[in-house]
C-alpha positions as CSV (number, residue, x, y, z in Angstrom):
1,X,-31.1,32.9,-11.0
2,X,-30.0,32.3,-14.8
3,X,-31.4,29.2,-16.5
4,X,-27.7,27.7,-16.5
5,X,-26.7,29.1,-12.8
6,X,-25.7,26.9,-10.2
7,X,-25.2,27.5,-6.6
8,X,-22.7,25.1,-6.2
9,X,-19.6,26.6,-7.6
10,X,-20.1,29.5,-5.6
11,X,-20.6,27.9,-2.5
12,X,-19.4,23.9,-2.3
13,X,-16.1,23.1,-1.1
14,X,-16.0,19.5,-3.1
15,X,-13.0,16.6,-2.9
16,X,-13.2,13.9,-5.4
17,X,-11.6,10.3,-4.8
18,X,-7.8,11.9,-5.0
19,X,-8.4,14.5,-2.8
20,X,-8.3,17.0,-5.6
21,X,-10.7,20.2,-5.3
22,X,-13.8,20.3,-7.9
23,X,-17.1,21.6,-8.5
24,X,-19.4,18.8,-7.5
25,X,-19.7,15.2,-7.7
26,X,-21.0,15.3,-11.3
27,X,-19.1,17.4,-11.9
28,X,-15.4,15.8,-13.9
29,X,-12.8,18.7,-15.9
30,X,-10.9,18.7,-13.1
31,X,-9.1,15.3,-13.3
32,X,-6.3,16.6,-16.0
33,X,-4.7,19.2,-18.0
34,X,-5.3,23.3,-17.4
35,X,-8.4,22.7,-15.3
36,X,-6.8,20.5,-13.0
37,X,-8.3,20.6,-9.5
38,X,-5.5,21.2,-6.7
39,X,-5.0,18.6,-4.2
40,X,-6.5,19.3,-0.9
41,X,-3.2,18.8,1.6
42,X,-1.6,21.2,-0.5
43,X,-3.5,24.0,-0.8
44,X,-3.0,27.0,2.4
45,X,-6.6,28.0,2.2
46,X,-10.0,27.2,1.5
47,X,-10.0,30.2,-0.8
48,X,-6.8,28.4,-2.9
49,X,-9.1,25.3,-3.1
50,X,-12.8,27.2,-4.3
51,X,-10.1,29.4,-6.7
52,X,-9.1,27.3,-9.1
53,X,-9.3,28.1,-13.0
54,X,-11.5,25.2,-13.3
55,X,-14.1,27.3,-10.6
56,X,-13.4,30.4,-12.7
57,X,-14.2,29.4,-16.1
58,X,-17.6,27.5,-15.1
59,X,-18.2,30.3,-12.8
60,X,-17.9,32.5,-15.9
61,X,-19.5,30.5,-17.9
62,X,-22.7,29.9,-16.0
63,X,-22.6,34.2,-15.8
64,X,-22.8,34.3,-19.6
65,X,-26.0,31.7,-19.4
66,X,-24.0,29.2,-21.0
67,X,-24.0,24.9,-20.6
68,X,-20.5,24.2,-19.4
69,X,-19.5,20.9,-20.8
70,X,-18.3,19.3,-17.5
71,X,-21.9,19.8,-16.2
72,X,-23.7,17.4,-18.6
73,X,-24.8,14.9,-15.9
74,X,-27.2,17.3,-15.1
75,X,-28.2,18.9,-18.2
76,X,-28.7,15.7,-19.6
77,X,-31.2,14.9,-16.5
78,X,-33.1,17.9,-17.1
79,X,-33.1,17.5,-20.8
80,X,-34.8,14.1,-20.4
81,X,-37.3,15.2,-17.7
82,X,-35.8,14.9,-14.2
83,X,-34.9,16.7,-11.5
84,X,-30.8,18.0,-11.4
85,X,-28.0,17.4,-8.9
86,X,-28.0,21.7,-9.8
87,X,-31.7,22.1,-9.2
88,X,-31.7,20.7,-6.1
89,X,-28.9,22.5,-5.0
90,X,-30.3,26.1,-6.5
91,X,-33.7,25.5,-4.2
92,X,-31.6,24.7,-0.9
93,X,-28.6,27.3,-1.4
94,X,-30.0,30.0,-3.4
95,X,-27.9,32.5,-5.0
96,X,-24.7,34.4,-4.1
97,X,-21.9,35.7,-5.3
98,X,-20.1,35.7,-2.3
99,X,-17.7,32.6,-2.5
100,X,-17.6,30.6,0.7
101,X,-18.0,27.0,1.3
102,X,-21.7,26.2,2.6
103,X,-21.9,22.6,1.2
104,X,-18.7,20.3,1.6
105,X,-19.1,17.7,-0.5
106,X,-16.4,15.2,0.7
107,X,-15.5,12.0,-1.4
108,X,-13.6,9.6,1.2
109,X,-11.5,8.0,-1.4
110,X,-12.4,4.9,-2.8
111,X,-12.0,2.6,0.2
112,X,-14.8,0.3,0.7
113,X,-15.9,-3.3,1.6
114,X,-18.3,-4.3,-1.4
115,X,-17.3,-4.9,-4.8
116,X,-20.4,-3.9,-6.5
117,X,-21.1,-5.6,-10.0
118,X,-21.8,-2.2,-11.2
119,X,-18.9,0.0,-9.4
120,X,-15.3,0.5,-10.5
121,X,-11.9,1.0,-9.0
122,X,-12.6,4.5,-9.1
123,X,-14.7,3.8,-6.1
124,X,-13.9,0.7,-4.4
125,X,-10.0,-0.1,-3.6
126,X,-11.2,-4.1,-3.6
127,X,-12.1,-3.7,-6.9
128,X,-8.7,-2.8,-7.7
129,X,-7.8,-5.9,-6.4
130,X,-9.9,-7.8,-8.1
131,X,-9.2,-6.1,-11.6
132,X,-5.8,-6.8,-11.3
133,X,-6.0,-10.9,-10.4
134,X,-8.3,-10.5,-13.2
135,X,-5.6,-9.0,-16.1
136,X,-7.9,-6.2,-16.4
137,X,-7.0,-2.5,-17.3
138,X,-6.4,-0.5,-14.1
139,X,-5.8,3.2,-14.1
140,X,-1.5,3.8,-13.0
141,X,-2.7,7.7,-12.3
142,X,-5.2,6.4,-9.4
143,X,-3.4,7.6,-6.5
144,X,-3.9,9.2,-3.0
145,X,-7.2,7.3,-2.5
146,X,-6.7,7.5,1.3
147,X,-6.3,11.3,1.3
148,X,-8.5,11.9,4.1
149,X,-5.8,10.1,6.1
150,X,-3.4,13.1,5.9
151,X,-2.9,15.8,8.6
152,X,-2.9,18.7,6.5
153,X,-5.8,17.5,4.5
154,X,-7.9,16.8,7.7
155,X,-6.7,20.3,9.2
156,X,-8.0,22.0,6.1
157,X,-11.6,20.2,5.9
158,X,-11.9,21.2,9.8
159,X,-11.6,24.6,9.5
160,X,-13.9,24.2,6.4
161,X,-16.7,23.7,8.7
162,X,-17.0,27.4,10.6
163,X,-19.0,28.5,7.3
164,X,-20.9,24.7,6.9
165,X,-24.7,24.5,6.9
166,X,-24.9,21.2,4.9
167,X,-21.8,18.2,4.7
168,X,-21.4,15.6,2.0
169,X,-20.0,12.4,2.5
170,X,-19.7,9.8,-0.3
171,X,-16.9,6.9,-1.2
172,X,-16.1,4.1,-1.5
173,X,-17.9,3.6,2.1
174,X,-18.1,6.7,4.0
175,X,-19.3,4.6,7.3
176,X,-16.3,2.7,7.3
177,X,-13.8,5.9,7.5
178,X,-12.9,7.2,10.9
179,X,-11.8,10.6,9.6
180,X,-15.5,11.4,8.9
181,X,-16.7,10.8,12.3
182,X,-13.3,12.7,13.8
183,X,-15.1,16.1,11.2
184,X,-18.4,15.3,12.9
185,X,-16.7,15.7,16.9
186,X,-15.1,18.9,15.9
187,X,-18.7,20.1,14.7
188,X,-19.9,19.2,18.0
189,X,-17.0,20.8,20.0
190,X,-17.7,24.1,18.1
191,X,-21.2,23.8,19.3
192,X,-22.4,24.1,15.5
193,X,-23.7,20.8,14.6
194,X,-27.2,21.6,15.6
195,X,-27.4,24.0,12.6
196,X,-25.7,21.2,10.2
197,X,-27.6,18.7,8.3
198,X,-25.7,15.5,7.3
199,X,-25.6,13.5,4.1
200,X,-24.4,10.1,3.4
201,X,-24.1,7.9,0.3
202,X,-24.0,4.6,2.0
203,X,-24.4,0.8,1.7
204,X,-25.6,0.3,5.1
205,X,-23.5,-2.9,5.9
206,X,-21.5,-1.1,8.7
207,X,-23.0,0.5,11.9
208,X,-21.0,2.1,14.5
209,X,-22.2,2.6,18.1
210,X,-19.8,6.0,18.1
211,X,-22.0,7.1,14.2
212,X,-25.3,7.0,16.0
213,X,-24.5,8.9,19.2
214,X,-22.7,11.4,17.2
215,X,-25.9,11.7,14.3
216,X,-28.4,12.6,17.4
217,X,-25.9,16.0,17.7
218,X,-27.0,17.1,14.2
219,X,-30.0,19.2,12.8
220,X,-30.7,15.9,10.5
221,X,-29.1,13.2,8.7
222,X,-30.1,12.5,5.4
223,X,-29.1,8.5,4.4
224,X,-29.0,7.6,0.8
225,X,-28.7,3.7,1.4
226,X,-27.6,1.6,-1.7
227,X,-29.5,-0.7,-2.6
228,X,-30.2,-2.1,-6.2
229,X,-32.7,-5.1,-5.6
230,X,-34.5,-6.9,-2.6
231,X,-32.8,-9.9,-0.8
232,X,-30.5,-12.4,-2.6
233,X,-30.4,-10.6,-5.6
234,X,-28.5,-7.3,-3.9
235,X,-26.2,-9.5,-2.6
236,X,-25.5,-10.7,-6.3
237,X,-25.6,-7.3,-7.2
238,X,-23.1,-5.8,-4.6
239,X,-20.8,-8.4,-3.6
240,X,-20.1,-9.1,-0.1
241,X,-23.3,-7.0,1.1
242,X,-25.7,-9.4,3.4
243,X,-28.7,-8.1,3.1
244,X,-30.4,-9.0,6.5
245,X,-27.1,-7.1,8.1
246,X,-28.9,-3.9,6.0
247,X,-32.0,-4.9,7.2
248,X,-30.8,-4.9,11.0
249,X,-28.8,-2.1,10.9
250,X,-31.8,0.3,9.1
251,X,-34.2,-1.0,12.0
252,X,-31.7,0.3,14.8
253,X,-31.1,3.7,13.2
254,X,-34.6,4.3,13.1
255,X,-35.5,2.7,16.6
256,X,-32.6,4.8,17.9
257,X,-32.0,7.9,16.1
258,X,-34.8,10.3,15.2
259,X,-32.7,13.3,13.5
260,X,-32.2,10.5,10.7
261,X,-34.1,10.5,7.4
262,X,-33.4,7.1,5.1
263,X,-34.2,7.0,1.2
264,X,-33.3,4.2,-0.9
265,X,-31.0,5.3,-3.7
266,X,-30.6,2.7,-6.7
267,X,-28.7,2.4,-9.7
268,X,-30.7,1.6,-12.9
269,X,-29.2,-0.4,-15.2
270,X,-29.5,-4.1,-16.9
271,X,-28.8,-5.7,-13.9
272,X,-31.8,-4.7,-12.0
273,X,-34.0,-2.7,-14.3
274,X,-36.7,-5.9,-14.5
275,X,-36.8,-6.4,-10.8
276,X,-36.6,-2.6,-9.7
277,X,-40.4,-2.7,-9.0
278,X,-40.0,-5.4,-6.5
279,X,-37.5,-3.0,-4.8
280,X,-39.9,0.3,-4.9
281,X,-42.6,-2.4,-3.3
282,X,-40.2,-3.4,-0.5
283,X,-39.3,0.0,-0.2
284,X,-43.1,1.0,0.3
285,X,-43.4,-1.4,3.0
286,X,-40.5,-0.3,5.2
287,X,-41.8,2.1,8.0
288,X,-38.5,3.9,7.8
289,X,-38.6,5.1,4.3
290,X,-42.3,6.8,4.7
291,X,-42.9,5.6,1.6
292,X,-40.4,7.7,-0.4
293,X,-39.8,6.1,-3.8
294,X,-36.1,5.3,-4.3
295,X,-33.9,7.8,-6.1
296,X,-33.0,6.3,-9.6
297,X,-29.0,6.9,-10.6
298,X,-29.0,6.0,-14.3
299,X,-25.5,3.6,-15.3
300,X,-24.1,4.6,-18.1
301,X,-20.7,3.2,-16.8
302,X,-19.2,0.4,-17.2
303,X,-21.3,1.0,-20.6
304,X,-22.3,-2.9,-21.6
305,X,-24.5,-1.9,-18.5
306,X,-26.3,0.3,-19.6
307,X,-30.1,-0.5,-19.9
308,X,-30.2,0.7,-23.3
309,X,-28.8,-2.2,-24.5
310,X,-31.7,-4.4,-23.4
311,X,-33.4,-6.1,-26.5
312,X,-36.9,-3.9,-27.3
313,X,-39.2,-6.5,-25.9
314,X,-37.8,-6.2,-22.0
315,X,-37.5,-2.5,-22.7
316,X,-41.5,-2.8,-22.9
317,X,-41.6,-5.0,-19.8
318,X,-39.6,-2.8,-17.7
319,X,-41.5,0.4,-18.7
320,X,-44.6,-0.9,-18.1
321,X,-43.6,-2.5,-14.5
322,X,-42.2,0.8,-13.4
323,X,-44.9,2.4,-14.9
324,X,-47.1,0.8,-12.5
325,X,-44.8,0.9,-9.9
326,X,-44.9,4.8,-9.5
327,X,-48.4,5.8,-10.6
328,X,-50.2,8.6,-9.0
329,X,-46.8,9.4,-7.2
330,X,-45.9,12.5,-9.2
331,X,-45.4,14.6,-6.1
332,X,-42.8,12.7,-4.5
333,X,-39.3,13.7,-4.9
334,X,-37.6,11.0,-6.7
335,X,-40.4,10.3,-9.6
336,X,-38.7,12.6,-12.3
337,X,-35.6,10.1,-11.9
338,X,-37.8,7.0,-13.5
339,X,-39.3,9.2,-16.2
340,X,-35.5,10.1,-16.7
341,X,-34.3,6.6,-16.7
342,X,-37.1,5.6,-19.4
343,X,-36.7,8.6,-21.2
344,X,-32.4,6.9,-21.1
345,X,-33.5,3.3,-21.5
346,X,-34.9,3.8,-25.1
347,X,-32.2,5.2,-26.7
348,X,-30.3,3.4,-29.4
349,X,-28.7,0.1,-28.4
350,X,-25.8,-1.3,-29.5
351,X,-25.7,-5.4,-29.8
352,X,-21.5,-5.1,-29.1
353,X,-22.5,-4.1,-25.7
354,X,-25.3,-6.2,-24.8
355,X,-23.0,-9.4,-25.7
356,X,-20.1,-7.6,-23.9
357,X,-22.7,-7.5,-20.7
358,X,-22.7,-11.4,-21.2
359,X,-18.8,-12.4,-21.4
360,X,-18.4,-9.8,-18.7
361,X,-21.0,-11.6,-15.6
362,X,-19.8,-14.8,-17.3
363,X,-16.1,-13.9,-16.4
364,X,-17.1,-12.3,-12.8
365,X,-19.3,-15.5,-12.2
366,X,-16.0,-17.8,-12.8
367,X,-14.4,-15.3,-10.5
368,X,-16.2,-15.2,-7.2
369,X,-18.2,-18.5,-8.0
370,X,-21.8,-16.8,-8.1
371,X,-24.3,-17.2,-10.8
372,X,-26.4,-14.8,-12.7
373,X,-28.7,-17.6,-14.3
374,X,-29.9,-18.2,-10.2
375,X,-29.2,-15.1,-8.7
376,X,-31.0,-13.0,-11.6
377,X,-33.4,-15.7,-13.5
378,X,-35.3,-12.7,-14.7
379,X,-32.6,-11.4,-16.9
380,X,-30.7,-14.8,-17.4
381,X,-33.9,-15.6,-20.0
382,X,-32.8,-12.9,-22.5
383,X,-29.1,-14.4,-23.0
384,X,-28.7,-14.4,-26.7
């Protein structure tokens, strides 16, 4: 395979938020203009929806052993030392040229119960809400967010499955979406879900007893549960989230459900970059993570977020605590992502940003009466 190959446009049928067709997840020159992606409940085939001239020209591209632009999520992760969304995907797929949809890679819209300090209307409907009680910008072309909902869309996404050996499903809250479960029953009726494994971007705040009996069918759930610090301070984090209700609900899955494989995935960013160790501990210490170190998803969105902004001095604090944190644990999975997210962390700063960070939790603190200086006393000392 080519150094710029992926396996992914080849064989991933992929829906973003709209319910428009797309590479991946990282993946974002489909959203407007001759690369538009085609809506799902409007397309006759699978073929029209993996044919695109967004799929041609990064399919070409990749041929030629060039970088196409719309994949610099994961060039950017390789550049800087980690492990890519396409590398991962290259290992488990391997290379084709036949074009038929392997992965689906399902985004359920962008409804969901948490408004998460670091998350967008993109992907949560509440935080539309809330950004328009706040006078803030909202996007007017956001539209069709409840796709999944539609009878052609869901007729075209079943018969997606007959060529399935792995399926996506992110948000918003994929665990709070019927129409994923409805996909999983008509694996099971085919008599094909013991060959499919199962993966899930989740916050873990929902469990259904209908999700676990239909996750013993399946060859293996993977669960990527959300999670950006320990306790109080997730809550903080991701409004509305309890965390003893995640606590519970992780301790049923794996009491109950042995096809199910859990892995903390957390964003790093200036809201939790001096406390992630404490989360990698508490990870440690949970039986059902097997001591997996959590993934790291680097925010570089909404930017004042961004830990690059951090003054120098807690730059040096937090390398040296996730330093610690991960030594000797080179084998596992996930450790490229913190050497990614340092690598990221000590890039320029800009002091705009870090004083937008400020006016921004101060504005969100008079909003849902919370408070960063007790929630987050670690970063409230740096306030300028």
């Amino acid at each position: 395979m080519s150094d710029t190959r992926c396996a992914l446009p080849w064989q991933s049928l992929s829906i973003d938020n709209q319910g428009r067709s797309r590479i991946c997840c990282n993946s974002n020159a489909h959203y407007s203009g001759s690369l538009a992606g085609h809506k799902i409940m409007s397309c006759a085939s699978i073929d029209e929806a993996m044919h695109t001239s967004y799929h041609a020209e990064v399919r070409s591209s990749m041929l030629a052993g060039e970088r196409p632009a719309s994949c610099k999520k994961c060039w950017d992760m390789e550049d800087n030392g980690g492990r890519s969304f396409r590398q991962i995907w290259n290992d488990i797929l391997g290379e084709t040229d036949t074009i038929a949809p392997r992965y689906l890679d399902i985004t359920l819209g962008n409804k969901c119960n948490l408004t998460c300090r670091q998350c967008n209307e993109w992907n949560s409907h509440l935080w539309q809400i809330d950004n328009h009680r706040l006078g803030r910008y909202t996007d007017r072309e956001l539209s069709d967010t409840f796709w999944f909902e539609d009878a052609r869309a869901r007729t075209l996404i079943m018969s997606a499955v007959n060529t399935a050996t792995h399926i996506n499903f992110l948000g918003g809250e994929p665990l709070i979406v019927e129409e994923q479960m409805d996909l999983l029953e008509r694996c099971v009726a085919l008599g094909i879900a013991g060959r499919i494994e199962l993966s899930y971007n989740t916050n873990m705040t929902v469990l259904r007893p209908r999700q676990l009996a239909l996750w013993q069918q399946f060859k293996r759930v993977n669960l990527s549960v959300s999670l950006d610090a320990v306790g109080s301070q997730n809550d903080y984090i991701r409004q509305n989230s309890r965390f003893s209700d995640i606590e519970r609900n992780l301790q049923q899955i794996h009491s109950s459900c042995d096809t199910v494989q859990m892995t903390v995935h957390a964003t790093f960013g200036v809201l939790n970059a001096l406390t992630l160790h404490e989360l990698v501990a508490w990870s440690d210490a949970q039986t059902w993570f097997s001591q997996r170190l959590p993934w790291l998803n680097i925010v570089t969105f909404p930017a004042h977020q961004d830990a690059r902004h951090l003054p120098d001095h807690a730059k040096a604090v937090v390398e040296q605590q996730i330093t610690a944190a991960v030594a000797g644990r080179e084998d596992d999975h996930s450790y490229s992502s913190y050497t990614a997210a340092i690598n990221h962390m000590h890039q320029s700063s800009d002091p705009v940003k870090w004083h937008k960070f400020w006016a921004d939790a101060d504005q969100l603190d008079a909003y849902k009466h919370t408070n960063l200086r007790h929630s987050l006393p670690q970063l409230a000392r740096l306030r300028p």
